[in-house]
N, CA and C atoms of all chains as a GROMACS GRO file, in nm:
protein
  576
    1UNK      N    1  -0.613   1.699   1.636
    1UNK     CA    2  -0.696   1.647   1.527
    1UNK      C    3  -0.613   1.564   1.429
    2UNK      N    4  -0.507   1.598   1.367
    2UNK     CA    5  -0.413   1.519   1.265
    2UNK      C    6  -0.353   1.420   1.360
    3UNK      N    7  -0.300   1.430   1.463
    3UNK     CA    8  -0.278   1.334   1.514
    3UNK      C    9  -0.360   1.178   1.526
    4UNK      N   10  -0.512   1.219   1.580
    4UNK     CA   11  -0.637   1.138   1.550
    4UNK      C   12  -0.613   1.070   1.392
    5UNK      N   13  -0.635   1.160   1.306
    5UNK     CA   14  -0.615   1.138   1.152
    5UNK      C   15  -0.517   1.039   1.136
    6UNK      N   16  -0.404   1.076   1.142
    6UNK     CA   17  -0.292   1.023   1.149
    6UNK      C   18  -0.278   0.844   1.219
    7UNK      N   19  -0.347   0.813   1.371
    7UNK     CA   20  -0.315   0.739   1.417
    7UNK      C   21  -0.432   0.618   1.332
    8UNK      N   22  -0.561   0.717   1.301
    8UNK     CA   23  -0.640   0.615   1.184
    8UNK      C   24  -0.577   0.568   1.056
    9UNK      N   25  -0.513   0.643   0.969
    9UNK     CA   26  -0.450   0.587   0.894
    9UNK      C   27  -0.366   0.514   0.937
   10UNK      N   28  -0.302   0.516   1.000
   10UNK     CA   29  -0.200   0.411   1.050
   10UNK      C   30  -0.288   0.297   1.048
   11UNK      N   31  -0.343   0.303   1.148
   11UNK     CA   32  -0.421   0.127   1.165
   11UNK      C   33  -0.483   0.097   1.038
   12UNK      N   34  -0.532   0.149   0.944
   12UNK     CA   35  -0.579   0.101   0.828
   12UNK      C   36  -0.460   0.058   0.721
   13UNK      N   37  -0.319   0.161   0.753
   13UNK     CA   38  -0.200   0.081   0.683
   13UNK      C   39  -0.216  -0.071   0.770
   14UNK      N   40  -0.212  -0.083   0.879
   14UNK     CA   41  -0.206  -0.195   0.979
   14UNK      C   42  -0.255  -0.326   0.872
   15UNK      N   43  -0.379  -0.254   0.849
   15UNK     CA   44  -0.474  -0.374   0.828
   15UNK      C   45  -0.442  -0.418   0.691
   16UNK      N   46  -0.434  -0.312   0.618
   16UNK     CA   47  -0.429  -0.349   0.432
   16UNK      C   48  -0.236  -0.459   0.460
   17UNK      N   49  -0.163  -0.439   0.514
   17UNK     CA   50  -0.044  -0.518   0.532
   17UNK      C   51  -0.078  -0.623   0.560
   18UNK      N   52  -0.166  -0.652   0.689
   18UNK     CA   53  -0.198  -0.807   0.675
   18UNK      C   54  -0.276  -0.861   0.559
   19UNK      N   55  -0.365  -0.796   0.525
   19UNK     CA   56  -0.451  -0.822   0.374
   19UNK      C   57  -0.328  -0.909   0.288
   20UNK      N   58  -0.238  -0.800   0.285
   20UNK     CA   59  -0.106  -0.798   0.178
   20UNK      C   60  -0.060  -0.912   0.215
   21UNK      N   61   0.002  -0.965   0.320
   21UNK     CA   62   0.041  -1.086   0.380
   21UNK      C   63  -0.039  -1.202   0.340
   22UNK      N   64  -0.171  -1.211   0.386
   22UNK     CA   65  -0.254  -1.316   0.344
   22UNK      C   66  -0.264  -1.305   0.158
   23UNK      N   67  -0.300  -1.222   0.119
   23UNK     CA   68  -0.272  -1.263  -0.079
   23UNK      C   69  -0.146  -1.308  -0.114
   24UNK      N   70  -0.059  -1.235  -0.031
   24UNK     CA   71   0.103  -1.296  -0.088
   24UNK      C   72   0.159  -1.431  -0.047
   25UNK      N   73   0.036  -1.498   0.027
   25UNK     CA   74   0.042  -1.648   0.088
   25UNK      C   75  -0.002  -1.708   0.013
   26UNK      N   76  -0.176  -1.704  -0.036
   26UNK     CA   77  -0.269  -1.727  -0.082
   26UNK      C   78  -0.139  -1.743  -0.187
   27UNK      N   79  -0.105  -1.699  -0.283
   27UNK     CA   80  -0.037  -1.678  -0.385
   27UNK      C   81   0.091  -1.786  -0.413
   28UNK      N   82   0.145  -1.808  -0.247
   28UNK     CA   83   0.235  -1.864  -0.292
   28UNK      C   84   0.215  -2.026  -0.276
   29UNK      N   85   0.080  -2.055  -0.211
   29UNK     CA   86   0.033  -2.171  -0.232
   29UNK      C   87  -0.005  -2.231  -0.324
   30UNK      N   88  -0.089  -2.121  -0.451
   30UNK     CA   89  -0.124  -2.175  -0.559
   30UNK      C   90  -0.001  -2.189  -0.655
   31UNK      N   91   0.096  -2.094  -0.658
   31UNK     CA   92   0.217  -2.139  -0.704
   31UNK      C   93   0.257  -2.227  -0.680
   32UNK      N   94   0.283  -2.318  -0.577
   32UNK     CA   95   0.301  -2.396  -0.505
   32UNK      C   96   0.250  -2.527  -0.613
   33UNK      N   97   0.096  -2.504  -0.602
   33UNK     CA   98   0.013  -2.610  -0.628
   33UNK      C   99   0.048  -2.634  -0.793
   34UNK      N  100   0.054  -2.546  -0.833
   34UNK     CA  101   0.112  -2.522  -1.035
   34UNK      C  102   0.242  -2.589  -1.058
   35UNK      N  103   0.327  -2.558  -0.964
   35UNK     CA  104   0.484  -2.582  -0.963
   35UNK      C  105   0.448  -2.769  -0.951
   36UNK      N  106   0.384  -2.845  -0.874
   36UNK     CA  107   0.379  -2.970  -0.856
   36UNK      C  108   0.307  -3.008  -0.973
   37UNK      N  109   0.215  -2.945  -1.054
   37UNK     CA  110   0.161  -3.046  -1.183
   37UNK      C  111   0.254  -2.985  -1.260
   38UNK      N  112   0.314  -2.900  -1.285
   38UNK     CA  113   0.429  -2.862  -1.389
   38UNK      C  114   0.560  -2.992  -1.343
   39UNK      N  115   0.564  -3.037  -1.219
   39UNK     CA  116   0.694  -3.124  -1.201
   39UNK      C  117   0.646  -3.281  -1.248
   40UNK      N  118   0.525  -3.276  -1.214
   40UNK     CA  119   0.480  -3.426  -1.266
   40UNK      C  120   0.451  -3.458  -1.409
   41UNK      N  121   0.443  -3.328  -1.517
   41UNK     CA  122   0.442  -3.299  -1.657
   41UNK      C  123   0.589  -3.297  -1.662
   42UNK      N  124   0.651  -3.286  -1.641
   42UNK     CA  125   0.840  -3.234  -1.668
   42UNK      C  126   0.811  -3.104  -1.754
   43UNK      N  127   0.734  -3.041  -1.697
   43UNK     CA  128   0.743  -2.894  -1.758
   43UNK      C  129   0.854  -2.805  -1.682
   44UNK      N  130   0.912  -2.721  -1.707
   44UNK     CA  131   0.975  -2.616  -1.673
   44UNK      C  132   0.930  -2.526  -1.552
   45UNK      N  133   0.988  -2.493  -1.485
   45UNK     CA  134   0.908  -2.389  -1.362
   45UNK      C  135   0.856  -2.251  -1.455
   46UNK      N  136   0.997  -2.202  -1.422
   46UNK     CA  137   0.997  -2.099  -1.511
   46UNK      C  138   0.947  -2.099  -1.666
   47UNK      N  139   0.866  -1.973  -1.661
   47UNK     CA  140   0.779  -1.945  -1.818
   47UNK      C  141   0.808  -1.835  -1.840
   48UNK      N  142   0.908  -1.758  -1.883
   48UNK     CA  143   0.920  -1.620  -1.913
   48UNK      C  144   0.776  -1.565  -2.016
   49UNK      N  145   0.763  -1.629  -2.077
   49UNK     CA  146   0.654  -1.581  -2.181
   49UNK      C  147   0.510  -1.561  -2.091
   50UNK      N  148   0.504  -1.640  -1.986
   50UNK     CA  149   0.357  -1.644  -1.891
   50UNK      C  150   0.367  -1.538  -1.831
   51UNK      N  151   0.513  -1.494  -1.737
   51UNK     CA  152   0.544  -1.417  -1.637
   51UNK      C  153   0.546  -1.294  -1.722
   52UNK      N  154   0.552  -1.254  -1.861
   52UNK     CA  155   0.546  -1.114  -1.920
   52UNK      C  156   0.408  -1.064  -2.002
   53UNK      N  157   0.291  -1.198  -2.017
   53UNK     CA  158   0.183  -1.230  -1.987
   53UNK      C  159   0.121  -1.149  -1.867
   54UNK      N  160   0.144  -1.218  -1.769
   54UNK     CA  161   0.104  -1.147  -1.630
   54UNK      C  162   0.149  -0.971  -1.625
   55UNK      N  163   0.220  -1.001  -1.633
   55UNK     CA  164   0.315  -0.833  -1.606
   55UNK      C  165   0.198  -0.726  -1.652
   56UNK      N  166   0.218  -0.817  -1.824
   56UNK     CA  167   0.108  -0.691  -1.904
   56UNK      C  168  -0.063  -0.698  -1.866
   57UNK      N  169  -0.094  -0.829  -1.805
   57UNK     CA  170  -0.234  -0.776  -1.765
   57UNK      C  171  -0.254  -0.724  -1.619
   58UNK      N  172  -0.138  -0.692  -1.526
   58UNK     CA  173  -0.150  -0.625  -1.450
   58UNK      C  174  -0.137  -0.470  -1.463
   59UNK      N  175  -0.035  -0.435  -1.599
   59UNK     CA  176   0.008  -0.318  -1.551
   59UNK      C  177  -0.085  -0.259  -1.631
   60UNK      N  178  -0.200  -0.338  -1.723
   60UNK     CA  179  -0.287  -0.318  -1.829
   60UNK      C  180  -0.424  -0.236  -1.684
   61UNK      N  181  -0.418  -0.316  -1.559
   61UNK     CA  182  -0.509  -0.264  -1.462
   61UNK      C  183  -0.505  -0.174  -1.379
   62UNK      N  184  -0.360  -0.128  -1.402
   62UNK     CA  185  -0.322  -0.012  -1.286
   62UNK      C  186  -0.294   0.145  -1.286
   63UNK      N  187  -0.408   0.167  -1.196
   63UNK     CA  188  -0.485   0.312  -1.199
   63UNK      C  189  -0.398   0.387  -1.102
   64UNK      N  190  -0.247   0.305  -1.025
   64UNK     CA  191  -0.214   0.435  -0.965
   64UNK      C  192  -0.264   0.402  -0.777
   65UNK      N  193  -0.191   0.486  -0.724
   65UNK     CA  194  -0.144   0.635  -0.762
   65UNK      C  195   0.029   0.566  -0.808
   66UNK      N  196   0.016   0.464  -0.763
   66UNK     CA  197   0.174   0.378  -0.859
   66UNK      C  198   0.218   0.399  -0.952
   67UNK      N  199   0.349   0.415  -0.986
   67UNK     CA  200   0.367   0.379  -1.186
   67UNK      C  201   0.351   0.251  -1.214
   68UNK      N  202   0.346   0.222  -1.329
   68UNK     CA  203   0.358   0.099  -1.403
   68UNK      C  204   0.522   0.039  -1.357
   69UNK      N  205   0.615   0.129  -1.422
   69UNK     CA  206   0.738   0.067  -1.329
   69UNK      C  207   0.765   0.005  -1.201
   70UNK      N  208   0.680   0.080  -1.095
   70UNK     CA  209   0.698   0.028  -0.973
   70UNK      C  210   0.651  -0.157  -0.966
   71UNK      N  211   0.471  -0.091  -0.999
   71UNK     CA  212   0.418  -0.191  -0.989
   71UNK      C  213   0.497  -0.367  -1.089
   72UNK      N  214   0.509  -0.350  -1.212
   72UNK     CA  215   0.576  -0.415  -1.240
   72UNK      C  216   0.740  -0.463  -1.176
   73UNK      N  217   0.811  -0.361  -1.097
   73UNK     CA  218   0.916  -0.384  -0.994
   73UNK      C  219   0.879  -0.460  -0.916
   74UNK      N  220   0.759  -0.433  -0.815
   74UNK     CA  221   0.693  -0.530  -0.667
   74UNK      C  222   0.697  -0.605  -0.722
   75UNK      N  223   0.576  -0.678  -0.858
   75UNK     CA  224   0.518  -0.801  -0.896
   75UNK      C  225   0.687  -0.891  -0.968
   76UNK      N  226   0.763  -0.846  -1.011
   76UNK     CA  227   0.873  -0.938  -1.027
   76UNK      C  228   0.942  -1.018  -0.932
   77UNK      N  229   0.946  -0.937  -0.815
   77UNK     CA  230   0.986  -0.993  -0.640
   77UNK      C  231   0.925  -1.070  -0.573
   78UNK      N  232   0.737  -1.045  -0.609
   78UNK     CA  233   0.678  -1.155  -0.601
   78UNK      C  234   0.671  -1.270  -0.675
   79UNK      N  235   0.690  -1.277  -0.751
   79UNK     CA  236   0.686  -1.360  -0.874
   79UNK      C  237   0.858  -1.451  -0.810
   80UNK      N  238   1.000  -1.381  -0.816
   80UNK     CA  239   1.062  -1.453  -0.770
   80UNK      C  240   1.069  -1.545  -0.664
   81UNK      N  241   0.980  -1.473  -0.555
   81UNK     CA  242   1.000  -1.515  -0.414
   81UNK      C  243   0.909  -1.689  -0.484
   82UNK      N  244   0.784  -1.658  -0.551
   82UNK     CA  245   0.744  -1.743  -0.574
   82UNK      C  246   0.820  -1.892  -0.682
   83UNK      N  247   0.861  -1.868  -0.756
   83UNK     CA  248   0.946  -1.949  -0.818
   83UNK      C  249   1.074  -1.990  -0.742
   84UNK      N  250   1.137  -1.934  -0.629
   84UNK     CA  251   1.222  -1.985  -0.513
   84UNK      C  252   1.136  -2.082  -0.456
   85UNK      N  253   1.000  -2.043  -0.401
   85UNK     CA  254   0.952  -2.181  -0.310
   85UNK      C  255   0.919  -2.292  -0.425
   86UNK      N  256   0.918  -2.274  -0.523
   86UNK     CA  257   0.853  -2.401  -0.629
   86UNK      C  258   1.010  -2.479  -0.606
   87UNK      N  259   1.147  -2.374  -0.646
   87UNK     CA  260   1.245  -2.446  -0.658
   87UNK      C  261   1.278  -2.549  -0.473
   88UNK      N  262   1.247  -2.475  -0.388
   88UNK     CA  263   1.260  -2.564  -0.246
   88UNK      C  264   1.175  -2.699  -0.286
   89UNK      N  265   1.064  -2.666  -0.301
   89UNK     CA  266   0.963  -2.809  -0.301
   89UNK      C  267   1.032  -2.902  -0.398
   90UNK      N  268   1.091  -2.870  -0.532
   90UNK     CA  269   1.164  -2.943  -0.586
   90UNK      C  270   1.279  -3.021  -0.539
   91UNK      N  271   1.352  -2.953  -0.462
   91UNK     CA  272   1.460  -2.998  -0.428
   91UNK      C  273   1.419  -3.086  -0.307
   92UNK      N  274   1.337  -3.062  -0.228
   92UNK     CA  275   1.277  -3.153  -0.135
   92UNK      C  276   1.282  -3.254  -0.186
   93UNK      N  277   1.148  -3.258  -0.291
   93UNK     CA  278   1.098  -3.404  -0.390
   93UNK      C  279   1.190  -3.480  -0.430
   94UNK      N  280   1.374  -3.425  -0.431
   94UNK     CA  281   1.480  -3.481  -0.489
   94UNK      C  282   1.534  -3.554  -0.374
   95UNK      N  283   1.512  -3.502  -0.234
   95UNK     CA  284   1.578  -3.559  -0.100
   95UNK      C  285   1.483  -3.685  -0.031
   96UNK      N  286   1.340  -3.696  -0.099
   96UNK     CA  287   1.246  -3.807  -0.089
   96UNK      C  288   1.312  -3.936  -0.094
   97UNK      N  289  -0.665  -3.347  -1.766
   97UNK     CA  290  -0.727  -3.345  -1.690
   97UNK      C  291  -0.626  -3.210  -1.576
   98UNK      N  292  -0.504  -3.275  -1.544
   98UNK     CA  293  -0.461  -3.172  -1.476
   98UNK      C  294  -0.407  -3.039  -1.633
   99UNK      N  295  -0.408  -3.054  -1.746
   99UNK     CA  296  -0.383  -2.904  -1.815
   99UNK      C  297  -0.486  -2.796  -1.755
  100UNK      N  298  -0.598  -2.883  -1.802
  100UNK     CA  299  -0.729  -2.803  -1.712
  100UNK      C  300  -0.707  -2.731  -1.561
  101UNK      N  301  -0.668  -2.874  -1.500
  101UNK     CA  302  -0.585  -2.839  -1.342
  101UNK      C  303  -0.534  -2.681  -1.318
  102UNK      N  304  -0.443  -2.667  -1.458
  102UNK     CA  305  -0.335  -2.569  -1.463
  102UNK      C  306  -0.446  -2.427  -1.508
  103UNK      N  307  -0.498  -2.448  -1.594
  103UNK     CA  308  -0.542  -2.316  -1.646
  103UNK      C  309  -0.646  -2.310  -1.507
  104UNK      N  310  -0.668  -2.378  -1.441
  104UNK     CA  311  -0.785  -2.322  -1.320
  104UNK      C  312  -0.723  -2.233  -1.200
  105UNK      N  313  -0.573  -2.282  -1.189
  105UNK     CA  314  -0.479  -2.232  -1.070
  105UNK      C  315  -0.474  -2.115  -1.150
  106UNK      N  316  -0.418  -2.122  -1.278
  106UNK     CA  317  -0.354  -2.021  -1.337
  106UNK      C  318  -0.477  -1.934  -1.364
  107UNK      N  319  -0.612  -1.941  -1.398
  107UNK     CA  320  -0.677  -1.793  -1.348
  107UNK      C  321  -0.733  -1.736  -1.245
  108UNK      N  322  -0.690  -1.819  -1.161
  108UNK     CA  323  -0.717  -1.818  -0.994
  108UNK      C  324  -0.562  -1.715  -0.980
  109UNK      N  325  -0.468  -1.759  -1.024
  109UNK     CA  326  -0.372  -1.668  -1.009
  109UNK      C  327  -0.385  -1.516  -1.060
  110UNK      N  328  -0.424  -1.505  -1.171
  110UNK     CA  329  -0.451  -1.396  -1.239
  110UNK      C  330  -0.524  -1.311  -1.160
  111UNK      N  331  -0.625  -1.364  -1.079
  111UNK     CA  332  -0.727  -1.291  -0.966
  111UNK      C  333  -0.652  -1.232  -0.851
  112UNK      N  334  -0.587  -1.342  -0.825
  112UNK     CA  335  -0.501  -1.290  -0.713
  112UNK      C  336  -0.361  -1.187  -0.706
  113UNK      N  337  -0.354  -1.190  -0.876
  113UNK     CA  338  -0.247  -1.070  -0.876
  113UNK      C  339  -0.286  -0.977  -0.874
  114UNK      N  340  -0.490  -0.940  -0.936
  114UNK     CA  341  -0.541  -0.818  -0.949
  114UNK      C  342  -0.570  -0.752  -0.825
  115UNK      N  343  -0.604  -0.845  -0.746
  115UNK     CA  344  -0.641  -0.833  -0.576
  115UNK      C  345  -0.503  -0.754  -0.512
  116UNK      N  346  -0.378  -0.801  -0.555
  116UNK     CA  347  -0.256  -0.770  -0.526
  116UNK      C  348  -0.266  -0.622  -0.534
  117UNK      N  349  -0.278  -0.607  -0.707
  117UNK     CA  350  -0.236  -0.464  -0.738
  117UNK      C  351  -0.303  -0.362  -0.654
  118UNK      N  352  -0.450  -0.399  -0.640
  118UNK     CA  353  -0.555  -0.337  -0.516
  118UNK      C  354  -0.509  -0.258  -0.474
  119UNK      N  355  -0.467  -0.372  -0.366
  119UNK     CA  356  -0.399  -0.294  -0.234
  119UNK      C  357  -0.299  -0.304  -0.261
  120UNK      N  358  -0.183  -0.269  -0.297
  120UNK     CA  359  -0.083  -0.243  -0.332
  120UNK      C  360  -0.117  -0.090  -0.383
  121UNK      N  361  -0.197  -0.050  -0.459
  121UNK     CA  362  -0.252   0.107  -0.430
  121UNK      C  363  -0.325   0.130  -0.362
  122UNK      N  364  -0.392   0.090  -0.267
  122UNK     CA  365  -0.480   0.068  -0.181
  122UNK      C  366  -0.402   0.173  -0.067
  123UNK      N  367  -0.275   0.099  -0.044
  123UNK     CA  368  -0.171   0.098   0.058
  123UNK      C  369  -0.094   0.215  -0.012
  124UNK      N  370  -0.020   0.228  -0.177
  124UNK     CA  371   0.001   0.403  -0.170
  124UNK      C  372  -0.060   0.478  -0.152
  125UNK      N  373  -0.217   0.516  -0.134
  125UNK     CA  374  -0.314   0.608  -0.128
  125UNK      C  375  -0.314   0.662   0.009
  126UNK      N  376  -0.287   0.558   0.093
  126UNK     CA  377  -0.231   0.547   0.315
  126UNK      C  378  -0.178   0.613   0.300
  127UNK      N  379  -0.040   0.582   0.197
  127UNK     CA  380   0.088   0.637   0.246
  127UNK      C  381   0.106   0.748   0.222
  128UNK      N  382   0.027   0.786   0.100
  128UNK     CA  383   0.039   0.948   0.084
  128UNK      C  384  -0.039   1.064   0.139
  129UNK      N  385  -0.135   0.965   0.202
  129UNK     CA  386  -0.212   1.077   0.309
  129UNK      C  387  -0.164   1.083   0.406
  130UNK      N  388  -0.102   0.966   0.479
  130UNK     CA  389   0.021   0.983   0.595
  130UNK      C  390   0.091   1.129   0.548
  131UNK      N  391   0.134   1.060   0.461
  131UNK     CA  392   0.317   1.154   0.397
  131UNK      C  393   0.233   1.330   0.403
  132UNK      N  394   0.138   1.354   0.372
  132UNK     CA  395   0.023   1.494   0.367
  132UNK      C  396   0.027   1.544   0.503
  133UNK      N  397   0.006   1.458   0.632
  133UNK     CA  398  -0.002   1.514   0.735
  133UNK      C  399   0.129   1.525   0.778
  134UNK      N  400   0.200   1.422   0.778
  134UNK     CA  401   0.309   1.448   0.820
  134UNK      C  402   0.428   1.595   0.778
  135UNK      N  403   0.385   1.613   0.649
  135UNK     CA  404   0.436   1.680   0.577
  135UNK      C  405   0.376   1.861   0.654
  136UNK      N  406   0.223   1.837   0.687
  136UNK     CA  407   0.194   1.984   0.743
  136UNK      C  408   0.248   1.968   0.878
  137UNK      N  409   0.280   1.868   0.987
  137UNK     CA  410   0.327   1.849   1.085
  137UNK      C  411   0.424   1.893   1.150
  138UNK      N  412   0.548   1.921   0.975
  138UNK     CA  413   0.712   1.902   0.958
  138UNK      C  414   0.784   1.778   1.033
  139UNK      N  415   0.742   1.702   1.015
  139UNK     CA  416   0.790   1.545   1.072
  139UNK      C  417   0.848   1.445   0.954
  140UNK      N  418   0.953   1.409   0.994
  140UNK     CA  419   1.020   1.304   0.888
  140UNK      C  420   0.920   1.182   0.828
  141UNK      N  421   0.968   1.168   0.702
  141UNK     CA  422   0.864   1.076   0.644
  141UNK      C  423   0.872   0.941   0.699
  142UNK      N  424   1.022   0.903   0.684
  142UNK     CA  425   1.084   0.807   0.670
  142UNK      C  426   1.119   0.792   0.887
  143UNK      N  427   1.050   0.639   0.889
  143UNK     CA  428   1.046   0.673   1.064
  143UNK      C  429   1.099   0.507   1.047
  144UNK      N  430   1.246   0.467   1.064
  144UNK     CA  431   1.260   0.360   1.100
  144UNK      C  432   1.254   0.240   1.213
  145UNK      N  433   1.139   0.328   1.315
  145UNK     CA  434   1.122   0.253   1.432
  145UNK      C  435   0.949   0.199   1.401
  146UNK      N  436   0.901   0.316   1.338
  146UNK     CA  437   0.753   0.238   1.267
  146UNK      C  438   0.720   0.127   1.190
  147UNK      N  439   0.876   0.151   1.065
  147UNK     CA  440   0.865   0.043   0.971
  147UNK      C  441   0.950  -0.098   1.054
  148UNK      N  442   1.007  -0.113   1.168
  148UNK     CA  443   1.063  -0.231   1.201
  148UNK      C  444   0.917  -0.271   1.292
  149UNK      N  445   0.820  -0.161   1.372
  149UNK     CA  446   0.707  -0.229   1.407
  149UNK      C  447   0.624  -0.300   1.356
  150UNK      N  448   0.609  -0.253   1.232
  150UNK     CA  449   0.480  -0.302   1.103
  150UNK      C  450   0.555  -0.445   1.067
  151UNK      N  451   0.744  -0.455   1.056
  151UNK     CA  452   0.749  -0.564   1.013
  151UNK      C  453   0.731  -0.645   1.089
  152UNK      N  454   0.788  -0.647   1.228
  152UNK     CA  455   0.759  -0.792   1.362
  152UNK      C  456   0.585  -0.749   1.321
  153UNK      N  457   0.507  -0.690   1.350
  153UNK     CA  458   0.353  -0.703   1.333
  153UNK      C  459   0.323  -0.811   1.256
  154UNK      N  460   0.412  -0.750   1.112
  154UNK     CA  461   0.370  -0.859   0.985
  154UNK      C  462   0.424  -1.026   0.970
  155UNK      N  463   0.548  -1.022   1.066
  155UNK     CA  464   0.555  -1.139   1.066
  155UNK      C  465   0.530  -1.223   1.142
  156UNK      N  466   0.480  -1.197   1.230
  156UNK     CA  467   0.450  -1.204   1.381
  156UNK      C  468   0.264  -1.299   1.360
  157UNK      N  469   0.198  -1.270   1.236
  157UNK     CA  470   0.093  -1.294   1.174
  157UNK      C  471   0.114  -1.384   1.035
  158UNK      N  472   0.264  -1.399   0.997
  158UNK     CA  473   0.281  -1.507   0.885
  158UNK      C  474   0.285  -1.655   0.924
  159UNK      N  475   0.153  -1.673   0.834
  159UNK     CA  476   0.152  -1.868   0.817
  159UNK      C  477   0.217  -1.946   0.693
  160UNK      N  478   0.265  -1.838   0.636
  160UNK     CA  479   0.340  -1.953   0.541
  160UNK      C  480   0.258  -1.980   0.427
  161UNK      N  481   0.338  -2.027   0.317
  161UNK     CA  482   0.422  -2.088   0.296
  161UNK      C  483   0.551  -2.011   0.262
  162UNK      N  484   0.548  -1.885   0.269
  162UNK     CA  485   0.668  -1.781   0.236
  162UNK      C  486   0.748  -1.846   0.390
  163UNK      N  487   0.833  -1.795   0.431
  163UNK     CA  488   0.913  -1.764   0.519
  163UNK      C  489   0.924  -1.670   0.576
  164UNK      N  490   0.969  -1.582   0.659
  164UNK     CA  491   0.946  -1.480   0.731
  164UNK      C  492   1.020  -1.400   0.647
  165UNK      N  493   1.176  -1.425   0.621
  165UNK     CA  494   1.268  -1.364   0.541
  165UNK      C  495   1.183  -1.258   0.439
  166UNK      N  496   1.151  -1.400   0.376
  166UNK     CA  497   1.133  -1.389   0.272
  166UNK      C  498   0.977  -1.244   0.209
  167UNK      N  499   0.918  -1.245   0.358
  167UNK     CA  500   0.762  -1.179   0.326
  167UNK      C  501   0.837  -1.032   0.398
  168UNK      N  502   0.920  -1.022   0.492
  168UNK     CA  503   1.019  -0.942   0.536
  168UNK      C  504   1.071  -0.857   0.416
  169UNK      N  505   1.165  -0.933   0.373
  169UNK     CA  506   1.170  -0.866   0.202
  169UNK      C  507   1.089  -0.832   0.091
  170UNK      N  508   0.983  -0.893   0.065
  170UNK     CA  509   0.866  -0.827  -0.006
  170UNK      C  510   0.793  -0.691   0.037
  171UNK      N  511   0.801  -0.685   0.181
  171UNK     CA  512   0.773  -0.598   0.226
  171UNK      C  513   0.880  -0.440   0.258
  172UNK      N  514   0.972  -0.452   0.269
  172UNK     CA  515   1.090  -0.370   0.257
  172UNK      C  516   1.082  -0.321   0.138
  173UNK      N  517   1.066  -0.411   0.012
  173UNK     CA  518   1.030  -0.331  -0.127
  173UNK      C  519   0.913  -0.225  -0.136
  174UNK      N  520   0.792  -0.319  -0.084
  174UNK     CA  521   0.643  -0.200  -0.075
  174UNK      C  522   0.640  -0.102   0.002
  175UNK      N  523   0.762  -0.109   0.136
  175UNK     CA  524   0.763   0.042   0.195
  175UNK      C  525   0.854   0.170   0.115
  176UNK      N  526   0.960   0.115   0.069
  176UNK     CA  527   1.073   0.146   0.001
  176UNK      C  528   0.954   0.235  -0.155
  177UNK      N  529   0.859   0.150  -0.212
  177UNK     CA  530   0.812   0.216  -0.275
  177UNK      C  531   0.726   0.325  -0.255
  178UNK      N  532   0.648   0.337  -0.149
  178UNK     CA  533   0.556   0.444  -0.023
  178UNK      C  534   0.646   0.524   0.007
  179UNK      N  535   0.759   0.515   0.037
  179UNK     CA  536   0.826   0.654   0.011
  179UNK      C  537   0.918   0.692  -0.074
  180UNK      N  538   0.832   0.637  -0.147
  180UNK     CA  539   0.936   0.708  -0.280
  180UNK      C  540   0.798   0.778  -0.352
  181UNK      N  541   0.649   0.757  -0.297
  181UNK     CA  542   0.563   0.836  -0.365
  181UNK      C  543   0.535   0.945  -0.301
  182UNK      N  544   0.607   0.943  -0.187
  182UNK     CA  545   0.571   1.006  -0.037
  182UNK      C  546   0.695   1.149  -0.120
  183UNK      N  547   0.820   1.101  -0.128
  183UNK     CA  548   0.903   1.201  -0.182
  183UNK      C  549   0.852   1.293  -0.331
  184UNK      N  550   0.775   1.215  -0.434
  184UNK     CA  551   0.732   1.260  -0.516
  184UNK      C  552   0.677   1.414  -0.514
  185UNK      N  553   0.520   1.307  -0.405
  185UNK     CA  554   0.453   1.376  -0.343
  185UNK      C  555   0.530   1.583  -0.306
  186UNK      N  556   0.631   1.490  -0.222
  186UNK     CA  557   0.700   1.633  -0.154
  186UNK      C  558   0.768   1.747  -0.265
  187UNK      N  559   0.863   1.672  -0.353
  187UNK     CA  560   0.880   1.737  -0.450
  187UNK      C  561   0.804   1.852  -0.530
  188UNK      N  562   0.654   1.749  -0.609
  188UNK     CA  563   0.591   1.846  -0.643
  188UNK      C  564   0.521   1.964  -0.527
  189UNK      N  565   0.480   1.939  -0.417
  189UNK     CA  566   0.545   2.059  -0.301
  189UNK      C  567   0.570   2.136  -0.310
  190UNK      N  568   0.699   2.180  -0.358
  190UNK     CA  569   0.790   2.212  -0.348
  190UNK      C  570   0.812   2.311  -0.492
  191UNK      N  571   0.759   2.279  -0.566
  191UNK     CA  572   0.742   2.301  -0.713
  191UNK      C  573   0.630   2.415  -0.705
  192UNK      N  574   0.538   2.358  -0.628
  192UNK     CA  575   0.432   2.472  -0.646
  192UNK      C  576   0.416   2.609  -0.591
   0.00000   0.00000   0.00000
């Protein structure tokens, strides 16, 4: 019987990972898309004040079973990974 | 015209971080019902032939614009955090 149990949860971890995959794409496209009108403004990539913005209306939503620490830990990694691809596309736009 | 541009990505982003946090507990709630059976089972939490499956799975299904590395590593963090709620979990266990 737990085994059964067991091999269902699994596939439902299965599935929520690709979920996870596709938002963390979704995500890094629209970053993506921000990072190019921020380069054609000569705005700055980086916004510390936006990114601690974000922080607090996420960790303002989170019920768990996570801490706030964690969650704010993941979302910084995302957040970097994302400001790395803004900096590639930049540096591309420089090799144009 | 594109400021507008910006605040439209940017609460399109905001959506997509809430969607994030989701499943991101969505996915500790798995892990700690995993970590429950496993735990009445007496079976190790931590199975490093599962988590290298889930990752070829996960990347094996990435379109980008991340990199494989790179969603590889985002993901090493969100398991890394699943058992660390998984240990919690065990602790208080242990307590009672």
């Amino acid at each position: 019987m737990s085994n059964q149990q067991l091999d269902q949860l699994r596939s439902q971890l299965d599935e929520v990972n690709l979920e996870l995959l596709n938002l963390i794409n979704k995500r890094g496209d629209l970053v993506k898309e921000i990072g190019q009108i921020k380069e054609q403004q000569g705005t700055n990539r980086f916004d510390p004040v936006r990114e601690r913005t974000m922080l607090d209306h996420i960790s303002s939503h989170n019920d768990g079973p996570f801490e706030d620490s964690t969650v704010v830990h993941l979302f910084k990694e995302i957040f970097k990974a994302g400001l790395e691809l803004q900096e590639d596309d930049h540096r591309k736009a420089l090799l144009v």
